[in-house]
C-alpha positions as MATLAB code, in Angstrom:
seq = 'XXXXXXXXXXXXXXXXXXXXXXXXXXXXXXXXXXXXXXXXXXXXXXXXXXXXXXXXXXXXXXXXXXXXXXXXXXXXXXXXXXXXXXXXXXXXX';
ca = [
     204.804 -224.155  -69.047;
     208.183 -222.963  -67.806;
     209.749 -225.974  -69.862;
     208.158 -225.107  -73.072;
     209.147 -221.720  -72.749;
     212.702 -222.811  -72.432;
     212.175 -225.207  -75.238;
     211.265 -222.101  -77.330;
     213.851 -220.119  -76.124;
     216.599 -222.261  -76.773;
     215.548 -223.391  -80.705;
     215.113 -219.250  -81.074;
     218.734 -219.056  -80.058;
     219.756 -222.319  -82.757;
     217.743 -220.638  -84.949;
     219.352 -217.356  -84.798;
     222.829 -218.837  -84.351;
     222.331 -220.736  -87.652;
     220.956 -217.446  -88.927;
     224.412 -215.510  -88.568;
     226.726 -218.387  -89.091;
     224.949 -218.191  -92.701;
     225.488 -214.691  -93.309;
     228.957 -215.172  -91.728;
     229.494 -217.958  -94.105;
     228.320 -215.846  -97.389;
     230.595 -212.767  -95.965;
     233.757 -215.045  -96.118;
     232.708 -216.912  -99.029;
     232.622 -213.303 -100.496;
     235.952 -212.927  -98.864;
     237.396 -215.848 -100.428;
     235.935 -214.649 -104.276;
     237.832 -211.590 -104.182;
     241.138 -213.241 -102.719;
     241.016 -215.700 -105.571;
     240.295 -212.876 -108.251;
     243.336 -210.841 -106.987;
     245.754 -214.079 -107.296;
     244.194 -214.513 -111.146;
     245.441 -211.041 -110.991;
     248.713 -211.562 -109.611;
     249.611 -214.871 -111.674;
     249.019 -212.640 -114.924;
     251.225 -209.620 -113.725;
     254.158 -212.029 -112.713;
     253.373 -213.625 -116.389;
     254.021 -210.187 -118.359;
     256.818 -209.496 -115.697;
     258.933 -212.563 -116.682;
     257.729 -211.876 -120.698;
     259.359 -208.370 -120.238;
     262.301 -210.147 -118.382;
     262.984 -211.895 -121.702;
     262.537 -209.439 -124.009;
     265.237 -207.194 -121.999;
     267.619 -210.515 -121.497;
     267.385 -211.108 -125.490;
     268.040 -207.274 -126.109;
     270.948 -207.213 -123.954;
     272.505 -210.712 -125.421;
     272.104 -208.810 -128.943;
     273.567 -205.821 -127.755;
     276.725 -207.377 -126.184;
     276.749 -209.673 -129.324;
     277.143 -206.189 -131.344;
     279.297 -204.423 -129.207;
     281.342 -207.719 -129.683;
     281.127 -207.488 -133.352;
     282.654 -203.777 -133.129;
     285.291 -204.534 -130.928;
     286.813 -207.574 -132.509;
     285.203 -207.679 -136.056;
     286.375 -206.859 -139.493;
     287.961 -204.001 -139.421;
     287.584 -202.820 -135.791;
     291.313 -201.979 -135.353;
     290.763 -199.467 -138.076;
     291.729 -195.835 -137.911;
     288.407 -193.878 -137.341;
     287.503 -190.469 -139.018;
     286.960 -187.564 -136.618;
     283.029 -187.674 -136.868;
     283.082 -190.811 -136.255;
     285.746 -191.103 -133.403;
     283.726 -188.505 -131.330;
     280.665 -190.238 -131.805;
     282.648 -193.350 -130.576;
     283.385 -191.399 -127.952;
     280.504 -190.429 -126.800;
     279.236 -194.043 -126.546;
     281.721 -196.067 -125.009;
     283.198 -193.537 -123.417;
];
């Protein structure tokens, strides 16, 4: 009698054991979902990052290209008018 009642005992414990390793095993399943939505999430904010990074390298090539143009260009050596020198002025100071 005693043996069957360990017998019982013990698959109650395997049986509970497997029981919570289950639930443990859906909670970090779970776990793992949301980790690999966040990384989706990540990979597309580094994606617009380096898209912005772009934009901003191509705006400052064209800007340098144009401040370029209106330092050595056709008639950059020119005297200005007084509007225009203060304006000048005020931008490349």
């Amino acid at each position: 009698m005693t043996r069957y009642l360990i017998a019982g005992a013990l698959l109650l414990s395997l049986a509970g054991f497997g029981w919570f390793q289950t639930q443990r095993a859906g909670r970090l399943a779970d776990q793992l979902d949301a980790a690999d939505a966040q990384l989706v999430e990540y990979a597309r904010v580094a994606e617009i990052q380096r898209q912005s990074i772009k934009r901003l390298q191509a705006i400052a090539e064209d800007s340098a290209a144009l401040d370029r143009e209106f330092q050595e260009g056709e008639g950059a050596d020119a005297p200005l008018s007084d509007t225009l020198r203060s304006g000048a002025g005020r931008l490349w100071p």
